[in-house]
N, C-alpha and C positions, 0 to 999 in steps of 0.2 A: 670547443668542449670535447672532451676525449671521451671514449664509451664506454670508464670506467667510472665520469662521473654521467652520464646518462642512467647508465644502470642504477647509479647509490640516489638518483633520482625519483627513480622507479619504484625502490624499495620504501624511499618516504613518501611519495605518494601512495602505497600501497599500505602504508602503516600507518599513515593517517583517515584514512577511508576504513580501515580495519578500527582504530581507536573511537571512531566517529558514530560506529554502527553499533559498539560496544556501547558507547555514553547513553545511546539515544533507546538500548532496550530497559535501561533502568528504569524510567519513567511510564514504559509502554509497559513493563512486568509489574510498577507498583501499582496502576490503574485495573489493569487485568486481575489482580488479586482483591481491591479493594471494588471494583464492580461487578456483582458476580449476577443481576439481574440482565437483562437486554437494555439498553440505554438506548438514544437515539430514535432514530428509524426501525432497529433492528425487526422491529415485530414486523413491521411494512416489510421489507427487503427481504427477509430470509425465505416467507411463502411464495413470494415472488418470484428469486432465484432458483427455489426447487422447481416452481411450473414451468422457468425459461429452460433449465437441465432436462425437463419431461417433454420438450417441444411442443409444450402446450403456450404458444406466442404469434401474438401480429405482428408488421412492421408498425402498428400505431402504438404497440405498446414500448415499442426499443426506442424510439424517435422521438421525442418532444414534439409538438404539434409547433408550428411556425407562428410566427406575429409578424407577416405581412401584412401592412396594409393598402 
């Protein structure tokens, strides 16, 4: 294989990783416009992430506690 088809390789791998990221914001912008309250978790997570930004954190709170028995 010559390195003028690695390269024209390159470029469709590059162009399909580009087409891929493109398809995949249509669904993530029609959600974003049609959800406009907090869904999920959010209410949990988002006071959560400002206290971890303020280094107000244990390692009991980062960590999952174990289920050893």
């Amino acid at each position: 294989m010559g390195a003028g088809m690695a390269q024209l390789e390159g470029y469709y791998f590059s162009a399909a990783l580009s087409c891929t990221f493109l398809v995949s914001l249509l669904p993530f912008s029609a959600f974003s416009r049609a959800l406009r309250e907090p869904y999920m978790d959010e209410i949990f997570h988002l006071p959560q992430a400002q206290r971890y930004c303020e280094g107000h954190f244990s390692l009991s709170q980062i960590h999952p506690p174990s289920h050893e028995t």
